[in-house]
C-alpha positions, 0 to 999 in steps of 0.5 A: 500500500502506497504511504502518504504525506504532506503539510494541511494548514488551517487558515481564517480569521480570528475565533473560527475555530481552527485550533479546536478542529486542529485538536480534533483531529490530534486528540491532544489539546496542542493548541490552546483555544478560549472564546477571545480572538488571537489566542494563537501566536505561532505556527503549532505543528500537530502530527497525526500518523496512520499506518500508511500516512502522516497528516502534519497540521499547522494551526495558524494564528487568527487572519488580522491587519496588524497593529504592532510588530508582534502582530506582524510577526504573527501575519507573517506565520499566516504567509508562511502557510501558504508557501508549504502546503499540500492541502489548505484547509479554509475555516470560516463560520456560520455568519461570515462573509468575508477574510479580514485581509483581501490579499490572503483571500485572493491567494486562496482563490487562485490556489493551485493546491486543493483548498477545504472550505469548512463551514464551522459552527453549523451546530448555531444554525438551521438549514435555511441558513446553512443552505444560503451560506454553503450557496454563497461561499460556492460563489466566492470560493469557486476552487473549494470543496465545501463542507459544513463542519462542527469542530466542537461537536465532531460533526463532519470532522471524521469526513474532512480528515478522511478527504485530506489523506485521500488529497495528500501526495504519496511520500515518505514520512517526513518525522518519526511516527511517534511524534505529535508535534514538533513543538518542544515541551517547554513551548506547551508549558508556556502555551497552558500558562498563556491560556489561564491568563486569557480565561481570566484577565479582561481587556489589554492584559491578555496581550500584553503577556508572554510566557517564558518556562526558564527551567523544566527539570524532569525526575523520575516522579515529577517535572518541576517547572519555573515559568516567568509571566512577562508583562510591559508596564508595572500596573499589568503586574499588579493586575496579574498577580492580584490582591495578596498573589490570589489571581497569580495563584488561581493561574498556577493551580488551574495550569497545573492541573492541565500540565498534569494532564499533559505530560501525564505525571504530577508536576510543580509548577513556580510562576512569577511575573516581571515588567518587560518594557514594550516587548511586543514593538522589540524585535530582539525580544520577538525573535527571542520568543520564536517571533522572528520574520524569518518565515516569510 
């Protein structure tokens, strides 16, 4: 039997749902995902390996016009998903009617690779709706295969991913068939941290923070862990840690228990927090964190 493989990566605008559909089909929680928009950063690899193929899925980050260097940076990952693909797998919901940024929509119409347009959400619609819907991105999206999907609910997730293994070219496999994902570990500690404070803080705070796992030390019983929060201004400092460390606290104990789901042992996990003055506009720091524009 011939083995396939390739490069599927999932774009769209922010909160369609791409990394809950990427989680789906990786049954491990890589990419984190809350109701706010731009949660994800960077391009997460999420490997799934078959006896006769190896689907290598990319989570891009949210399509958005930036506003500082960060998202630039961000945009930049978006490109980079265009130049390695094999299948591009489209994501918009119910109600939507457009891509934020008409350049990356104009790629996606006059692809040459074989593009999946995902109508998700379709669980928050009725059919009236969803026949008009699947009418108009027919009409705008002429190149796409369409399917009406419920990345939360498993609808039609099992079909989409059977359609992307039949699309992707015969190959060898291009990682070991153990892998998940090509991420280090300390980059999902950072990822699970980052995501308790988009649960729980409001406004700019999300944003303004990165996660820096300084040291991760594995025994034989436990991992132990020391990750620094890193805010731009000392009133963000104050906010995430919150009156006598409470708010600091209840991020700790709840990435925890998420971590100790994760590496599937106990952990413990030392967080602390630090100004870092205009990280997101300093392109020394961006590349120290994995920002870098070298994936245009």
């Amino acid at each position: 039997m011939a083995h396939k493989a390739g490069f599927v990566n999932i774009i769209g605008n922010p909160n369609v749902g791409k990394s809950t559909l990427m989680n789906a089909f990786v049954g491990e929680k890589l990419s984190i995902i809350t109701s706010k928009a731009q949660t994800t950063r960077h391009r997460i690899l999420g490997i799934v390996n078959g006896e006769d193929f190896q689907v290598i899925l990319s989570d891009t980050p949210g399509i958005i016009k930036p506003a500082y260097q960060l998202q630039e940076s961000m945009m930049d990952f978006v490109k980079s998903a265009f130049e390695d693909a094999d299948v591009l797998v489209y994501m918009v919901e119910i109600g939507e009617k457009e891509l934020k940024d008409e350049s990356f929509f104009n790629k996606i119409i006059h692809s040459e690779i074989p593009v999946l347009l995902l109508l998700n959400k379709i669980d928050k619609s009725n059919q009236e709706q969803l026949e008009e819907q699947v009418q108009l991105w027919k009409e705008k999206v002429p190149n796409a295969e369409i399917f009406p999907v419920s990345a939360l609910e498993g609808f039609n997730v099992p079909q989409v991913f059977n359609r992307i293994v039949e699309l992707l070219p015969e190959s060898p496999a291009f990682y070991p068939k153990d892998t998940l994902t090509d991420k280090p570990e300390r980059f999902f500690v950072n990822e699970i941290v980052r995501e308790k404070i988009l649960m729980h803080y409001k406004k700019e705070i999300p944003y303004s923070v990165e996660i820096d796992t300084e040291e991760f030390f594995e025994e034989e019983e436990i991992i132990r862990m020391r990750s620094v929060i890193m805010v731009e201004r000392e009133t963000q400092k104050g906010i995430i840690i919150g009156h006598k460390g409470a708010a600091l606290k209840r991020v700790g104990v709840e990435a925890r228990k998420d971590l100790e789901k994760f590496f599937g042992k106990q952990v413990h996990l030392e967080l602390y927090v630090k100004v870092n003055k205009n990280w997101r506009s300093d392109a020394r720091q961006l590349r120290r964190f994995g920002y870098s524009g070298d994936n245009k």
